[in-house]
N, C-alpha and C positions, 0 to 999 in steps of 0.2 A: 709118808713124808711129802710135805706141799713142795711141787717146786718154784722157784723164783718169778716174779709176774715178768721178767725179760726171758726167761726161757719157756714162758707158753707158748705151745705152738701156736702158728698160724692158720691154721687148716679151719679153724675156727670163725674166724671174719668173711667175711661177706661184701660181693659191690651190688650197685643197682640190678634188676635185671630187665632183661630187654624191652619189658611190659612195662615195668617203669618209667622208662627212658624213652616212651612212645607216647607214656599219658602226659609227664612233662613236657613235651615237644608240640603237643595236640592243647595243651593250655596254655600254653605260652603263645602258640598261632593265634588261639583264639583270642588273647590277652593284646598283641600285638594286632592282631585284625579290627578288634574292637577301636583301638587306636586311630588308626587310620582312616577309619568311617568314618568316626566321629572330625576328625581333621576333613574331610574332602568333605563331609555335611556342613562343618561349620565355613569353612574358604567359599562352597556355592554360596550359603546365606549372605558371608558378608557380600560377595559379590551382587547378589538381589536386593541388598541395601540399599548398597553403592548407586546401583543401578536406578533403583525408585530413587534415591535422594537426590542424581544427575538429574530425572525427568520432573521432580517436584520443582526444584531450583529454577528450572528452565523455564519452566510453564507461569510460574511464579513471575518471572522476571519481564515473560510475552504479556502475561495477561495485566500484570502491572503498566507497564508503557502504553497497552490498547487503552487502558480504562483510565488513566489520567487525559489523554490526549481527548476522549469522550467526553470528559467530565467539562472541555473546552470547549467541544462543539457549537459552533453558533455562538461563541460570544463578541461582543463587539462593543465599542465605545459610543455612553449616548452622544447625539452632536447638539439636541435641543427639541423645546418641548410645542409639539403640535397642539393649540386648543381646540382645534377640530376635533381630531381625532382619539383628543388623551394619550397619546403616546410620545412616546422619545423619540426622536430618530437616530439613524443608527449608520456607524462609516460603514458597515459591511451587513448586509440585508441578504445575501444569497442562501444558498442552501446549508443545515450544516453537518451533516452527512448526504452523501452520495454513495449505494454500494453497484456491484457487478455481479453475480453467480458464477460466472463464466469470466472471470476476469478482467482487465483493463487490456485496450489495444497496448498502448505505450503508459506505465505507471508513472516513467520520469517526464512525460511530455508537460513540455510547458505552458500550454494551453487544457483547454477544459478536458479529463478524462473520457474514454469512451468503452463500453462494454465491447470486450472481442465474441467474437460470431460462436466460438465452442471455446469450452476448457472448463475442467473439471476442479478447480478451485477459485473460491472468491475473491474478491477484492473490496475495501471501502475506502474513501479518502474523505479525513477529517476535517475542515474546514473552521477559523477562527482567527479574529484579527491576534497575533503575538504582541507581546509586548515580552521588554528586559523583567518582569518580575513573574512572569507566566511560562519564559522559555528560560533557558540556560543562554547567558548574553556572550554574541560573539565577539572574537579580540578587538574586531573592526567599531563593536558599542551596537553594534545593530540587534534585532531578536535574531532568534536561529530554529532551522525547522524541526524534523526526528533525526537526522542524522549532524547535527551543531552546526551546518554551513548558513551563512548569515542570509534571514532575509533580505530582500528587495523592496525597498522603497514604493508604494503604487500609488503616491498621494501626488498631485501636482504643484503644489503649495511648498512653501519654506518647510526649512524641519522641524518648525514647532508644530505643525499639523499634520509629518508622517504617519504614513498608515502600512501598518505590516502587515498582511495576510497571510496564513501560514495554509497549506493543503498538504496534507501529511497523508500517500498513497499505501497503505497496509497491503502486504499479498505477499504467497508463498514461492522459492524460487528454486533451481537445486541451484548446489555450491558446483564448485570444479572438482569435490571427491565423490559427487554423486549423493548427496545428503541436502533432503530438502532444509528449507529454513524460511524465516521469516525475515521479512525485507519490509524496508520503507523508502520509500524516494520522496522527495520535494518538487517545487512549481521553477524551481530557481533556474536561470542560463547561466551555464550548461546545468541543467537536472543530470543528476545519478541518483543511483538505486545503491541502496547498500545493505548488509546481512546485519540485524538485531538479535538474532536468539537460533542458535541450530536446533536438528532433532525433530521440527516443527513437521511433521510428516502430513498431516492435515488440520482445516479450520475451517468451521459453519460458523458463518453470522446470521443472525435472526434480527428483522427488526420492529419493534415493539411499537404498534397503529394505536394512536389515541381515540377516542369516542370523539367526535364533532362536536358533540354535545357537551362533554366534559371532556378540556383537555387533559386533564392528569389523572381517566380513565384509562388504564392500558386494555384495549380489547383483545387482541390475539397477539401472536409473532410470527413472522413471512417471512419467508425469503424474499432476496430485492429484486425477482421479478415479480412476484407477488402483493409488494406494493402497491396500495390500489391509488394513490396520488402521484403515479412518475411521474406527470405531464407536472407536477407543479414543484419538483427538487423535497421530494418526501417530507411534504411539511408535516402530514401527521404524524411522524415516527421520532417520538419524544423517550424513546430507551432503545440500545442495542445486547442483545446477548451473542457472547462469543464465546466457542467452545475449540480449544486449541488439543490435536488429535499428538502426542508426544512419543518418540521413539527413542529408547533405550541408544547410546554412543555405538555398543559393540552387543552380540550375539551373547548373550547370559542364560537364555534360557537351558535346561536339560529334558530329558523324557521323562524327568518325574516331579518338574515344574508343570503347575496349572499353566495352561498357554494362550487361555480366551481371557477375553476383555472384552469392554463397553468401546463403541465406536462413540462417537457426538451423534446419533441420533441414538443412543440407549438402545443401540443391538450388539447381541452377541457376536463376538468374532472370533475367530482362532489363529494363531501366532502359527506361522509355519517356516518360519525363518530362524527365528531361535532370538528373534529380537523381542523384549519385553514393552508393552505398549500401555498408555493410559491416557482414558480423558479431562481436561478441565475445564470448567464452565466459570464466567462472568458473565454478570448483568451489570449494565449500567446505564442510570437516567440522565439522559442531556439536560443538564439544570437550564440551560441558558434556553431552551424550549417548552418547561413547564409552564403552564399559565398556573401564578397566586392571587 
């Protein structure tokens, strides 16, 4: 006689046993570990994003401002036509680039720059008459230089014949947190110097020597003391290249981030700080310098 399925014993069921209860616990780890990996691999990546898209932006935003301000160099308003010579003449005839290897004594000085005796980054100051449809126009109606304070007047004559001339000092500085940057100061009294772009940790300029023979041959790129016309305000240097050396905001890197990068002379370097670094390069032709 069967008996009733509530009075079978129990002796018959069964729990896990301890070997079970160890391989669940060891998959589940692993299930769980897997997790996590993948979380702290994906938070590094975003962060290495982040990081490059900070120093793209940046670099972007320096090497934009260098190479508009270039594309100025050296222009000037004609005044009238030489038959001697076929030429125009011109309010403003000076140089229009001037650079330093070694820096400016005084970037903000009101007077003509001057290379300081050592220092380990460059400096170039761009030179070109402003006008209100060339510069960003100051409240006062005047032009304005790289950082908007209104130029100065240098024309002697009434104001239909003002002449602005802008010199716009490029050169890298550190902040008050210890973070170098790029800076521009103006000719104006009182000159200051003010911060355009952080992160800017280094910057090679090169300047592009034309052929004598052809001016819109570019023959090599020098540095500016390599210049072979100082003596005459670098009249042959009708292009400048600029490579802006850029450093990550904050320490991103880990020990199983790549850590070397390209300096601005295309050598290998290695990051030992844990901050991520990269270089950028423009070229740009001073139009107002080509001969057509």
């Amino acid at each position: 006689m069967r008996r009733p399925p509530h009075l079978h014993s129990r002796s018959g069921q069964r729990g896990l046993s301890i070997i079970e209860v160890l391989v669940s616990l060891v998959i589940g780890l692993v299930v769980v570990g897997a997790v996590l990996l993948s979380y702290i691999t994906s938070g590094q990546t975003n962060r290495l994003q982040a990081a490059y898209s900070q120093m793209n932006e940046e670099a972007q935003i320096g090497l934009g401002i260098l190479s508009r301000d270039l594309l100025l160099a050296g222009y000037a308003r004609p005044t009238g036509w030489d038959p001697v010579t076929f030429k125009f003449g011109r309010t403003y005839s000076g140089h229009a680039v001037f650079g330093c290897d070694t820096g400016f004594v005084a970037a903000n000085a009101t007077t003509a720059v001057t290379c300081a005796a050592t220092g380990s980054s460059p400096a170039i100051e761009v030179v070109y008459e402003a006008d209100v449809t060339n510069t960003v126009p100051h409240s006062s109606g005047a032009p304005s230089d790289c950082l908007g304070a209104a130029l100065v007047d240098q024309s002697a004559g009434p104001p239909a014949t003002s002449i602005y001339i802008a010199r716009n000092r490029y050169y890298l500085a550190v902040s008050s947190l210890g973070r170098s940057e790029l800076h521009c100061a103006g000719n104006n009294a009182p000159a200051t110097g003010g911060a355009l772009v952080d992160n800017v940790e280094g910057m090679q300029i090169l300047y592009g020597e034309a052929n004598p023979a052809d001016p819109r041959q570019i023959t090599r790129y020098v540095s500016a003391a390599n210049v072979k016309d100082l003596g005459t305000d670098f009249a042959y240097v009708v292009s400048v290249r600029v490579c802006l050396l850029m450093r990550s905001a904050e320490p991103v890197l880990t020990g199983e981030d790549p850590a070397t990068y390209s300096d601005c002379d295309s050598v290998t370097q290695t990051s030992t700080d844990g901050f991520a670094r990269r270089a950028y390069f423009t070229t740009t032709a001073l139009r107002n310098k080509m001969s057509f």
